[in-house]
FIVEXRO-38425 format. One line per 8 residues: number of its first residue (from 0); their letters; for each residue x, y, z of N, C-alpha, C, O. Coordinates in Angstrom, 1 decimal. Example, Ala and Ser with C-alpha at 12.3 -4.5 7.8 and 13.67 -1.06 7.14 Angstrom:
! FIVEXRO-38425
0) as) 13.2:-5.7:7.8:12.3:-4.5:7.8:13.2:-3.3:7.8:14.2:-3.3:8.5 ~ 12.8:-2.2:7.1:13.7:-1.1:7.1:12.9:0.0:7.9:13.4:1.1:8.0
//
This chain:
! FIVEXRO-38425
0) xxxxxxxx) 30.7:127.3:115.2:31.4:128.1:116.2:31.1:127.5:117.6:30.0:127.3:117.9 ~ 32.0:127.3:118.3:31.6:127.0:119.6:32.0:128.1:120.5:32.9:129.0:120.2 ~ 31.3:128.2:121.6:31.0:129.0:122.9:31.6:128.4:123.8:31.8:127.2:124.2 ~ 32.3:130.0:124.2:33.4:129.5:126.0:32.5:128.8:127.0:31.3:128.4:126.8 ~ 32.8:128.7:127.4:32.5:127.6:128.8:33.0:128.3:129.8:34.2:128.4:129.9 ~ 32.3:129.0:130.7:32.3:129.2:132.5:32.0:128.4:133.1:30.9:127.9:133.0 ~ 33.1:127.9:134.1:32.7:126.9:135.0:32.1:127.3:136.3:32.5:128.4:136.7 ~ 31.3:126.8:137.0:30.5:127.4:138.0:30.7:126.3:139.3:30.6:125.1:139.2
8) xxxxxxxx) 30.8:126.8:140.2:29.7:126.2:141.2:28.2:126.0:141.6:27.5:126.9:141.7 ~ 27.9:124.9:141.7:26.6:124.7:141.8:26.5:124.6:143.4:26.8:123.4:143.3 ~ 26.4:124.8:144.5:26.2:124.6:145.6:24.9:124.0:146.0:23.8:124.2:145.5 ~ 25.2:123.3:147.2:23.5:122.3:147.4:23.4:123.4:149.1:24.2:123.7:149.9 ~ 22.3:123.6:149.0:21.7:124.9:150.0:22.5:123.9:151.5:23.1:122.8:151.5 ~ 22.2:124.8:152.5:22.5:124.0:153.4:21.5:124.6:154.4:21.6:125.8:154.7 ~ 20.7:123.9:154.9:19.5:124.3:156.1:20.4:125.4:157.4:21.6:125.3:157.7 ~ 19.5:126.1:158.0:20.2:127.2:159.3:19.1:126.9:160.0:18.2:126.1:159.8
16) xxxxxxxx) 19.3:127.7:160.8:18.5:128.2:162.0:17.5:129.1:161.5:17.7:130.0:160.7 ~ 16.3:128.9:162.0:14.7:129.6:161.3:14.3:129.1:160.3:13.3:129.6:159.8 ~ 15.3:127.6:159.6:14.6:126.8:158.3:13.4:126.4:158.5:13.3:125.7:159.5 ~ 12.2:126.5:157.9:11.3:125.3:158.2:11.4:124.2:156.8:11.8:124.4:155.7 ~ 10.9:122.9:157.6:11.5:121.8:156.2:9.8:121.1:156.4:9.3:121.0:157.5 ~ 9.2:120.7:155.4:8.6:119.7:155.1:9.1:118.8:155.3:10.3:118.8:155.1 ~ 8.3:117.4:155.9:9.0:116.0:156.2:7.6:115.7:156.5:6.7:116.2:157.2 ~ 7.8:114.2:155.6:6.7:113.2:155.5:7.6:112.1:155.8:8.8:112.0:155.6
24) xxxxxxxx) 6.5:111.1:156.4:7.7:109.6:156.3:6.3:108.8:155.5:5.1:109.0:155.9 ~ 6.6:108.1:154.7:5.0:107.3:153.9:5.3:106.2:154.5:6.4:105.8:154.9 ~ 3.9:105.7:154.5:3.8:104.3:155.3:2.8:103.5:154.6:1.8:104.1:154.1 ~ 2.9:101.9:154.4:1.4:101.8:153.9:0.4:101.5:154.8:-0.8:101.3:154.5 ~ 0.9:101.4:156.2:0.0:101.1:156.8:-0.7:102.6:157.6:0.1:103.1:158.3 ~ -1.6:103.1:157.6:-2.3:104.2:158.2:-2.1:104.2:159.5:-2.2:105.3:160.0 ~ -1.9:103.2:160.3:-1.6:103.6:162.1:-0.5:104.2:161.9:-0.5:105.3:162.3 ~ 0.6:103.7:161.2:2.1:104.0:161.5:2.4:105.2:160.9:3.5:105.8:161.0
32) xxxxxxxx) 1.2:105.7:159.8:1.5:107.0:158.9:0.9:108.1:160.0:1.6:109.1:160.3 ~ -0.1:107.9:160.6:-0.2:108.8:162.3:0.8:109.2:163.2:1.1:110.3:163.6 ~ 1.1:107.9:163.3:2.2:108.1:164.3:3.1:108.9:164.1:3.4:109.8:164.9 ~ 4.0:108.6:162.3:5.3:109.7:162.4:4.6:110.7:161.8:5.1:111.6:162.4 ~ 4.0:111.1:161.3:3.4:112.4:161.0:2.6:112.8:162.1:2.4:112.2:163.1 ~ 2.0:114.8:161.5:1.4:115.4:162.3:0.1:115.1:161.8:-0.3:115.0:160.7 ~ -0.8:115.1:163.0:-2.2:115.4:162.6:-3.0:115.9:161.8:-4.1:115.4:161.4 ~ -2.3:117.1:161.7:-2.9:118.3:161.0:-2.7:117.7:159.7:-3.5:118.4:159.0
40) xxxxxxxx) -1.9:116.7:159.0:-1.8:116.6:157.5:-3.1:115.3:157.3:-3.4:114.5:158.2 ~ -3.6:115.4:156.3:-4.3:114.6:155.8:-3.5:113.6:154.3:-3.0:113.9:153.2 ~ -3.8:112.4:155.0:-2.7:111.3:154.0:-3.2:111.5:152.6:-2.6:111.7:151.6 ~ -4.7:111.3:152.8:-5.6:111.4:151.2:-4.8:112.3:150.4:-4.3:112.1:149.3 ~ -4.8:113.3:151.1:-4.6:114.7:150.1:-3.2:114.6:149.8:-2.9:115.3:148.8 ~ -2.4:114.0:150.4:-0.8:114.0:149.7:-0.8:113.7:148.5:-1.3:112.6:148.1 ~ 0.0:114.9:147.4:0.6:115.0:146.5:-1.0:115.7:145.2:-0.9:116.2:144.0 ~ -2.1:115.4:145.9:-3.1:115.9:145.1:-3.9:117.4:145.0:-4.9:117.8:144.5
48) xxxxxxxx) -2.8:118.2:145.6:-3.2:119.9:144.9:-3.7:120.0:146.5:-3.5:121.2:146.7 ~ -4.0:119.6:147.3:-5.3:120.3:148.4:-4.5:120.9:149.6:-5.1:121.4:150.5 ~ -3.5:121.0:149.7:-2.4:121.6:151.0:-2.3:123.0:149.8:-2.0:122.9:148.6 ~ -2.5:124.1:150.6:-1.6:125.4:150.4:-0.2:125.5:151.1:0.4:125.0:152.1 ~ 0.0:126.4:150.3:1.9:126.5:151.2:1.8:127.0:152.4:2.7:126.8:153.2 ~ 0.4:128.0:152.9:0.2:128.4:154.3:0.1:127.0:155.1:0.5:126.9:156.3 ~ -0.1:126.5:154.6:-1.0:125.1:155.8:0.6:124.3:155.6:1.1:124.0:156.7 ~ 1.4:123.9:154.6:2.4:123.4:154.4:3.6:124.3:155.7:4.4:123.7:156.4
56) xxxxxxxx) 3.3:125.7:155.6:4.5:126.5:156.0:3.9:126.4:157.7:4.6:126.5:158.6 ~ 2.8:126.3:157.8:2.1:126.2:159.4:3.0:124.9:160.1:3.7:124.8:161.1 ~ 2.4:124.1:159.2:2.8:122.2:159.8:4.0:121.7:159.4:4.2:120.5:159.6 ~ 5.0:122.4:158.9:6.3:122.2:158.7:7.2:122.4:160.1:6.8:123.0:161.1 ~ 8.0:121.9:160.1:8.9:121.9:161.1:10.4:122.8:161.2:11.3:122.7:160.4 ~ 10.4:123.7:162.3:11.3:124.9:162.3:12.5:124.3:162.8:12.5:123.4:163.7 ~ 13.5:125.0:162.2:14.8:124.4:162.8:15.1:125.7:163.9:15.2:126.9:163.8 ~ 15.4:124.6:165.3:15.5:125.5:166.4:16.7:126.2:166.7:17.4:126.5:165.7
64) xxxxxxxx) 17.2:126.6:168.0:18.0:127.5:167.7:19.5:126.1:168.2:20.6:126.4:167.9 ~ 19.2:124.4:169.1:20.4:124.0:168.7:20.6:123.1:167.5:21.3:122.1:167.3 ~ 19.6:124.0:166.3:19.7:123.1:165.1:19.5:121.9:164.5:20.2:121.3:163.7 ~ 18.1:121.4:165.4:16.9:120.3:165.1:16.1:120.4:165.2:15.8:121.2:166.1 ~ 15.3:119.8:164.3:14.0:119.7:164.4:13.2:119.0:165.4:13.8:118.5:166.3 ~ 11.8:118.8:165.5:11.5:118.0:166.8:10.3:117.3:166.0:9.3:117.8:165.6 ~ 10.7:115.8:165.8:9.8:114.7:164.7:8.6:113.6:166.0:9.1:112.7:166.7 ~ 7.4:113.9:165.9:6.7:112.8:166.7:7.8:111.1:166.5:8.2:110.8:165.4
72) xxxxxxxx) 7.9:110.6:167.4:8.6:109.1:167.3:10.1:109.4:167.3:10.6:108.6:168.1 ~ 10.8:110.0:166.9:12.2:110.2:166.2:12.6:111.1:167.2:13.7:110.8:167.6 ~ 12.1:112.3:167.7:12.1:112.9:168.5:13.2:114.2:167.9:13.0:114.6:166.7 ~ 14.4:114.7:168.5:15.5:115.4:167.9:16.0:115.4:166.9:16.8:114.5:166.9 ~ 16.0:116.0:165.8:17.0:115.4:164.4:17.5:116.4:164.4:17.0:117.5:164.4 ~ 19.0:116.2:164.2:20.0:117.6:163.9:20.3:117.8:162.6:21.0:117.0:162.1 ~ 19.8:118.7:162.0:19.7:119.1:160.6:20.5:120.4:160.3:21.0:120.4:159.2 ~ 20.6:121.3:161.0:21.2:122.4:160.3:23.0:122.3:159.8:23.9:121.8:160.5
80) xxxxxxxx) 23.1:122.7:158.8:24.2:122.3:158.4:24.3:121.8:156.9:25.3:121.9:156.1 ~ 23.0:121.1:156.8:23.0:119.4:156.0:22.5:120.4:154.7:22.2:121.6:154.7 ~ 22.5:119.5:153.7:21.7:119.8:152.6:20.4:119.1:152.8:20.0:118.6:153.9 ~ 19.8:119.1:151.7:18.1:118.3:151.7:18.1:117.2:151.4:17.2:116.5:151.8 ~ 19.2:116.6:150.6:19.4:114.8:150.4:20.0:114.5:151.7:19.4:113.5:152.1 ~ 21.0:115.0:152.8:21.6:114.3:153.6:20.2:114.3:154.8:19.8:113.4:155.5 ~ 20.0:115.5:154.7:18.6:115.3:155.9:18.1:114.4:155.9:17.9:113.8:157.0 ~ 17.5:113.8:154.3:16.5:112.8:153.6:17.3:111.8:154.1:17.0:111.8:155.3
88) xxxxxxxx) 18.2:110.8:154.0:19.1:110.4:154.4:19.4:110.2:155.8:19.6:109.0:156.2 ~ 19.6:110.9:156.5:19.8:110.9:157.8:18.2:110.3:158.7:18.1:109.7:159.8 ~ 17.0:110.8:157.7:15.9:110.8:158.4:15.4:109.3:158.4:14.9:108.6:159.2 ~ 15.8:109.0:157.3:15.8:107.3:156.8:16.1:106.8:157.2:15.5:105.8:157.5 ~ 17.2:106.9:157.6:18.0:105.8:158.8:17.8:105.8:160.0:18.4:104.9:160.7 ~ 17.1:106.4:160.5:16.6:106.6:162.1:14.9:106.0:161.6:14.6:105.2:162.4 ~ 13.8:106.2:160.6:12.8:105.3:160.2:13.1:104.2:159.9:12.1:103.6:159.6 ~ 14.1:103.6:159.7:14.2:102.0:158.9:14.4:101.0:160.2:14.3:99.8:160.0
96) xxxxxxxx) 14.7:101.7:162.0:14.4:101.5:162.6:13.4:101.0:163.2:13.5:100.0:163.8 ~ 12.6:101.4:163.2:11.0:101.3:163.4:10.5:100.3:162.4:10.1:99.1:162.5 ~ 10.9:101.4:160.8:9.5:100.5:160.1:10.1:100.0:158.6:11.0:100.6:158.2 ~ 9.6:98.8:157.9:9.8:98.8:156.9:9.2:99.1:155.8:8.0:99.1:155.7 ~ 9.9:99.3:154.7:9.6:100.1:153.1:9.1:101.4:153.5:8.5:102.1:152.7 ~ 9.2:101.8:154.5:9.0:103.2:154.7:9.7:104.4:153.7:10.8:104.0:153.2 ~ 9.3:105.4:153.4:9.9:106.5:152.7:9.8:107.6:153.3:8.7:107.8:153.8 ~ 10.7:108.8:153.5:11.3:109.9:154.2:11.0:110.9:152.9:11.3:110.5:151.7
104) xxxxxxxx) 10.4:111.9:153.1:10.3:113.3:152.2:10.4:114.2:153.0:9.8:114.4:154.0 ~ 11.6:115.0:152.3:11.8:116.2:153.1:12.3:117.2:151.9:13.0:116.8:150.9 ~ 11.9:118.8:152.1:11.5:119.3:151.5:11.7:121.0:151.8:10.7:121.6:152.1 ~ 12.8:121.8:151.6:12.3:123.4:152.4:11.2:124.3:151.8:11.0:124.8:150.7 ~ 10.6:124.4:153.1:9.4:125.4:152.9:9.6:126.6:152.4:8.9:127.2:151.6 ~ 11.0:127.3:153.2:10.6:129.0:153.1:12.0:129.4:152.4:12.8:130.2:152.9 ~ 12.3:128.9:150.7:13.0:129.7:149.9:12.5:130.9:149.3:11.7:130.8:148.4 ~ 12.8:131.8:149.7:12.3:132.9:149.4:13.5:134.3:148.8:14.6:134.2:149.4
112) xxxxxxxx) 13.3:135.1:148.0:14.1:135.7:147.7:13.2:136.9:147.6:12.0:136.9:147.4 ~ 14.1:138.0:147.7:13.4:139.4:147.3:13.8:140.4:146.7:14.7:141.1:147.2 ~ 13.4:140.9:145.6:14.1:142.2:144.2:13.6:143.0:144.4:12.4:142.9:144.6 ~ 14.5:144.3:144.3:13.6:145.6:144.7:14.8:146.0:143.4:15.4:145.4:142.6 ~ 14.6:147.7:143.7:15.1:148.9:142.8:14.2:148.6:141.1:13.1:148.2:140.9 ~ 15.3:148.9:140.2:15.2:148.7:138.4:14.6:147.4:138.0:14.9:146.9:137.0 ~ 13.8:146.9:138.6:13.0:145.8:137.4:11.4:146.1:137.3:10.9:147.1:137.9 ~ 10.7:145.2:136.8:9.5:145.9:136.5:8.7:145.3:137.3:7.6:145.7:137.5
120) xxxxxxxx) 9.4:144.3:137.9:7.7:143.5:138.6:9.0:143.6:140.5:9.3:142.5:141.0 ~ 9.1:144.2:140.7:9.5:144.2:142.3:8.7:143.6:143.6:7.6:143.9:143.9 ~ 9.3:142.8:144.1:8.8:142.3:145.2:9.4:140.8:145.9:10.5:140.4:145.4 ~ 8.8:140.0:147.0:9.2:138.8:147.2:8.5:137.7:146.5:7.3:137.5:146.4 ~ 9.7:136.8:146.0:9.4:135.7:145.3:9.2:134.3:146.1:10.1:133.6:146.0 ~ 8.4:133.9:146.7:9.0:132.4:147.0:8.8:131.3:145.7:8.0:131.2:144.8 ~ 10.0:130.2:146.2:10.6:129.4:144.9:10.6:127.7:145.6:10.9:127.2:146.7 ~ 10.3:127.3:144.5:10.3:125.7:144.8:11.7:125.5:144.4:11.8:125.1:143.2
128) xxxxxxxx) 12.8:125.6:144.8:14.1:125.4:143.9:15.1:125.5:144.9:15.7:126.6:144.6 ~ 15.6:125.0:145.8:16.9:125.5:146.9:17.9:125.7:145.7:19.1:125.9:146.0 ~ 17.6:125.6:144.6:19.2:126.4:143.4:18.7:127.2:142.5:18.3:127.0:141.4 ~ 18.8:128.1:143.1:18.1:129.3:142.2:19.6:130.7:141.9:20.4:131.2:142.8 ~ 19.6:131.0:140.5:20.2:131.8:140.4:19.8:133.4:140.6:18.6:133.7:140.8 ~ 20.7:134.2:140.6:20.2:135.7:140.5:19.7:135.7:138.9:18.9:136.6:138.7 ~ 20.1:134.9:137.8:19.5:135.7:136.8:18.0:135.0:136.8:17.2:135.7:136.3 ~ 17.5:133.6:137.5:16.4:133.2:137.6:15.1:134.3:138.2:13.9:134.5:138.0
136) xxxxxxxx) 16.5:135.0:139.1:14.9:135.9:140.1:14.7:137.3:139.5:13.7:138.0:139.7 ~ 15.7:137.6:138.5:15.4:138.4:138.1:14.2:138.4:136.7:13.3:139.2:136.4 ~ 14.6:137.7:136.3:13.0:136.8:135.7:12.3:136.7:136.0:11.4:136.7:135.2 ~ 12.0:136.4:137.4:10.8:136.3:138.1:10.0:137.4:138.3:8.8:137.6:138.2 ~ 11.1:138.5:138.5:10.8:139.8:138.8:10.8:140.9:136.8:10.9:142.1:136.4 ~ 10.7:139.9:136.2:9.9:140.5:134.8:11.5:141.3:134.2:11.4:142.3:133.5 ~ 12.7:140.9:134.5:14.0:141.5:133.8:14.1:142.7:134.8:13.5:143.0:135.8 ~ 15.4:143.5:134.0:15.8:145.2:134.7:14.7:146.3:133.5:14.4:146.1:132.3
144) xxxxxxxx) 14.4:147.3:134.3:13.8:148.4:133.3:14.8:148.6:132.4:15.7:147.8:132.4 ~ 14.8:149.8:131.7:15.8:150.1:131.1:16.4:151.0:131.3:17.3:151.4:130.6 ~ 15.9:151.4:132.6:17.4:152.1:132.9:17.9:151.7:134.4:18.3:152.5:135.3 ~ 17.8:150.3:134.6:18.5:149.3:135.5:20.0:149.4:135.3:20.4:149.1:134.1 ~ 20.8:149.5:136.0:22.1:149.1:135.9:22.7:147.4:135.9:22.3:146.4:136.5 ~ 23.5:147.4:135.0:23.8:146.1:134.8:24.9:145.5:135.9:25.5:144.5:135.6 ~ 25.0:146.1:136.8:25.8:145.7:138.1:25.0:145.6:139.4:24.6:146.5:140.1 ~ 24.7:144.2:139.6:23.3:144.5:140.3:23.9:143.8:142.0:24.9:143.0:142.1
152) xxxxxxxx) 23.3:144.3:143.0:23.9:144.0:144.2:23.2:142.9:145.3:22.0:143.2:145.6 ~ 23.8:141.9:145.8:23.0:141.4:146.8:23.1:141.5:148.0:24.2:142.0:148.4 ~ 22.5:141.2:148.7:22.6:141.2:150.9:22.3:140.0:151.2:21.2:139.7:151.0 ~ 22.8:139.5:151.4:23.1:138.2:152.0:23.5:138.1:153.7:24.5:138.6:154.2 ~ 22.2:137.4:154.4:22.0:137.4:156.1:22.8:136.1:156.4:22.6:135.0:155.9 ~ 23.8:136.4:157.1:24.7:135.2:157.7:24.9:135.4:159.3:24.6:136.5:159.8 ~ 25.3:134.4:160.0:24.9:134.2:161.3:26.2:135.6:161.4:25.7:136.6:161.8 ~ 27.3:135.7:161.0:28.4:136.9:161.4:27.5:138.2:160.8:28.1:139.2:161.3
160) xxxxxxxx) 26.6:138.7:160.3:25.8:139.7:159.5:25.5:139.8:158.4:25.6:138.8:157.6 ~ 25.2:140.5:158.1:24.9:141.1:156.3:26.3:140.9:155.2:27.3:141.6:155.3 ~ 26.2:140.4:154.7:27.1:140.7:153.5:26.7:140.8:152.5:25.8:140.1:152.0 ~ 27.5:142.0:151.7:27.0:143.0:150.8:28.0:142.5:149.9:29.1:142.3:150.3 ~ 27.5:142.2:148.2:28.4:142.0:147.0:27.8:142.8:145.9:26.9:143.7:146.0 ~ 28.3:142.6:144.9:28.3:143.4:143.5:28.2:142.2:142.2:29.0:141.3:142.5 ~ 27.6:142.0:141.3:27.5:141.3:140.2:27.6:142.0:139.3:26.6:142.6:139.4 ~ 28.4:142.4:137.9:28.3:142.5:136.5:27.9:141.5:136.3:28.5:140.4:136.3
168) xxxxxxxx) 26.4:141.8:135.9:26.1:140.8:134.6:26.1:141.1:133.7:25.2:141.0:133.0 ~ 27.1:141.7:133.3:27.4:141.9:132.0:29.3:140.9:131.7:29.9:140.7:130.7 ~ 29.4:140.6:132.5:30.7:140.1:132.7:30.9:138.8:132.9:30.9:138.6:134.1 ~ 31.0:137.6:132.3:31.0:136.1:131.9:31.5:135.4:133.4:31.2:134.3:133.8 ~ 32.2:136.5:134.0:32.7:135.2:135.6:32.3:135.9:136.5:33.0:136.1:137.5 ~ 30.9:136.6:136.4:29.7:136.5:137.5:29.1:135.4:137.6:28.7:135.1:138.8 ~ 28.9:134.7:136.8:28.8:133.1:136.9:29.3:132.0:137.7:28.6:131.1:138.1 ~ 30.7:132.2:137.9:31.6:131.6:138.9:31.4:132.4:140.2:31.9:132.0:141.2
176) xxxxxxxx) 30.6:133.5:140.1:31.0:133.8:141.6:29.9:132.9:142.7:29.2:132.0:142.3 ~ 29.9:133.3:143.9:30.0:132.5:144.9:28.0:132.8:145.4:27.1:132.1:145.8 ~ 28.3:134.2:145.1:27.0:134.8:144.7:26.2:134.5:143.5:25.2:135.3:143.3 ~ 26.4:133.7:142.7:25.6:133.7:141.8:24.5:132.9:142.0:23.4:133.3:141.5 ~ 24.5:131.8:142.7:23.8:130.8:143.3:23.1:131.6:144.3:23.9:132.1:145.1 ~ 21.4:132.0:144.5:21.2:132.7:145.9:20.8:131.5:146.9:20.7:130.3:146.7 ~ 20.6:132.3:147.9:20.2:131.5:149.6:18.9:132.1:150.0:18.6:133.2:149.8 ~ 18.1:131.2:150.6:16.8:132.3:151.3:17.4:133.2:152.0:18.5:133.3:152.6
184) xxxxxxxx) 16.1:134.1:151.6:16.1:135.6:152.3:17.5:136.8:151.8:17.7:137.9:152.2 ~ 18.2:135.9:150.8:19.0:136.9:149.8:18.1:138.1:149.2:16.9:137.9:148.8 ~ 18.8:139.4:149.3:18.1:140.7:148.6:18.8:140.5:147.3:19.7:139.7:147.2 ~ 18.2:141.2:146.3:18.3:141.6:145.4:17.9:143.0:144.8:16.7:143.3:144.6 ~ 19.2:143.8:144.5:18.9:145.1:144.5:19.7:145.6:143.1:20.9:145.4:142.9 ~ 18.6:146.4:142.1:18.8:146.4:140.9:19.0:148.2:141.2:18.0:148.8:141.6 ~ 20.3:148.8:141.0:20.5:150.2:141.2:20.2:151.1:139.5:20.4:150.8:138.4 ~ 19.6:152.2:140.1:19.0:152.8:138.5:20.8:153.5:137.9:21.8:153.8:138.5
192) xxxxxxxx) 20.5:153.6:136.7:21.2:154.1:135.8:21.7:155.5:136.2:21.2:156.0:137.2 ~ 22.7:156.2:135.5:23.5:157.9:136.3:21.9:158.4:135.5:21.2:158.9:136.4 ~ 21.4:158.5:134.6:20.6:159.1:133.8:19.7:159.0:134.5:19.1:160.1:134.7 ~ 18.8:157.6:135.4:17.8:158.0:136.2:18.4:158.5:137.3:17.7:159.5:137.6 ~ 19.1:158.4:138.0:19.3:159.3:138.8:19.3:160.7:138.8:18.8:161.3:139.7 ~ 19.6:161.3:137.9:19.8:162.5:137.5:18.5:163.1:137.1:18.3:164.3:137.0 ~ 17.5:162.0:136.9:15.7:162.2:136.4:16.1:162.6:135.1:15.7:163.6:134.6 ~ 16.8:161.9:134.5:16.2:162.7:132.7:15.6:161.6:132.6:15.5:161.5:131.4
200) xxxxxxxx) 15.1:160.6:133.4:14.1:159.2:132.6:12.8:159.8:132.7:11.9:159.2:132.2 ~ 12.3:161.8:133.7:11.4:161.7:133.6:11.0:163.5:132.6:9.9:164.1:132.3 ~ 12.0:163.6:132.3:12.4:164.8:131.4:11.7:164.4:130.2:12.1:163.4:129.5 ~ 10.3:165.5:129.7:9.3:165.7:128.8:10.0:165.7:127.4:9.7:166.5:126.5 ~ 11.1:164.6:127.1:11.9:164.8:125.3:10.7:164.8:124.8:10.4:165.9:124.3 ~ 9.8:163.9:124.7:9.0:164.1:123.3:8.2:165.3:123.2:8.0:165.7:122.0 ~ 7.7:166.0:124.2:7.2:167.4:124.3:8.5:168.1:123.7:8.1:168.7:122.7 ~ 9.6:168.3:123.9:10.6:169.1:123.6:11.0:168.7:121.8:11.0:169.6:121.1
208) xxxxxxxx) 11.2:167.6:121.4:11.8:167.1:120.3:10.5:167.6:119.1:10.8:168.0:118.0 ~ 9.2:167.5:119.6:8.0:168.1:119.3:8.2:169.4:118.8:8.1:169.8:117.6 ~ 8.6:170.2:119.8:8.8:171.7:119.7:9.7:172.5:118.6:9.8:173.6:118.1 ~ 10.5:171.3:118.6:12.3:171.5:118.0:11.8:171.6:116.2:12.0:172.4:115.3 ~ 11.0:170.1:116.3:10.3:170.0:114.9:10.0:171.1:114.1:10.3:171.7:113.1 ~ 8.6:171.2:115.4:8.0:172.8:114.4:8.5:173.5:114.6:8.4:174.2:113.6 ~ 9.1:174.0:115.3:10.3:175.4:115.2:10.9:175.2:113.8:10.8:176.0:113.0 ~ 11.7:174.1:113.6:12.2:174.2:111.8:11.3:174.0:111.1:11.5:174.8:110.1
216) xxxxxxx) 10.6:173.6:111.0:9.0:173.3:110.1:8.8:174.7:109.8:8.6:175.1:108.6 ~ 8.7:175.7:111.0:8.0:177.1:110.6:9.5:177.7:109.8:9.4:178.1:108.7 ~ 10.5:177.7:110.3:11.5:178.3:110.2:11.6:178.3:108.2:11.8:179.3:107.4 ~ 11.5:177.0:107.9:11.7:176.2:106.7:10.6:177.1:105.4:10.6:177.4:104.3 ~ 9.3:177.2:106.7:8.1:177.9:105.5:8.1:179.1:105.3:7.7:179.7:104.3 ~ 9.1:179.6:106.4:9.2:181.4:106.3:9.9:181.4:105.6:9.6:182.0:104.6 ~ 11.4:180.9:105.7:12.2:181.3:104.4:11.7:180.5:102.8:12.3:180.6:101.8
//
């Protein structure tokens, strides 16, 4: 038997205003690895476990508000807009000026998403992944309880405001939607069921179905 096929978009994130991005330029020579980097990084330790993401999210570079960054040597780079390969790319070609066999890494620091309402593990996620789906974060966030509704909603911060959507995941071309793909600082909000609303998720049945029992139990001995 084969399975339908939904086609999707995959979208490549695109950096904003308040991005911060990691960016290394490797060098083999150590004067020139000074120069385009910051201080504060230590070359040894690249790629060997000893940077936390605080110290990463400290010494990263914020995208300002006319949407560049500010690089020792390079000075201005206009990034917002771009994805993370064109940045990589764009950053390259302004180092190949300077130096040779040089390499450009660049990297976003603050993907972050956050699930609240019906799942079990609620809270903010941050994600190594600028392609993260809603069903990924809801995984992260341990699935929906069970009495999560399967139409789950997101908020999405854009320079015009908030925009508010709706997902059936229960419905095959939530997949195509536009929302399916999240963005940093996307909400994710899991609304409870009519039944938890209403509190019978905290309504005493087994005390009651208990009662129901031996009430026929006795009923059964007396006759």
């Amino acid at each position: 038997m084969v399975g339908d096929t939904v086609p999707y978009n995959r979208p490549d994130y695109k950096v904003k205003h308040g991005d911060i991005l990691y960016v290394r330029i490797l060098t083999m020579e150590e004067e020139n690895y000074q120069i385009f980097n910051s201080d504060d990084f230590d070359r040894s330790s690249y790629g060997s476990g000893q940077r936390n993401n605080i110290s990463v999210y400290i010494n990263g570079y914020s995208v300002n508000q006319e949407g560049n960054i500010k690089m020792p040597v390079l000075g201005d780079v206009y990034v917002e807009g771009k994805s993370i390969s064109e940045i990589t790319e764009h950053i390259q070609e302004k180092v190949d000026r300077y130096l040779i066999d040089a390499t450009a890494i660049v990297k976003l620091v603050n993907f972050n998403v956050t699930v609240l309402g019906e799942v079990r593990r609620p809270g903010n996620y941050y994600i190594y992944d600028n392609q993260v789906t809603i069903v990924d974060a809801l995984g992260m966030a341990g699935d929906m309880t069970d009495f999560g509704e399967r139409k789950v909603n997101i908020v999405r911060h854009t320079p015009q405001g908030a925009e508010f959507a709706s997902l059936d995941m229960t419905d095959r071309r939530s997949y195509s939607s536009e929302y399916f793909y999240l963005q940093s600082n996307d909400i994710v909000y899991v609304e409870p069921t009519k039944a938890k609303r209403l509190g019978f998720s905290d309504f005493p049945f087994a005390v009651l179905f208990s009662a129901i029992t031996t009430t026929i139990l006795l009923l059964n001995y007396v006759n």
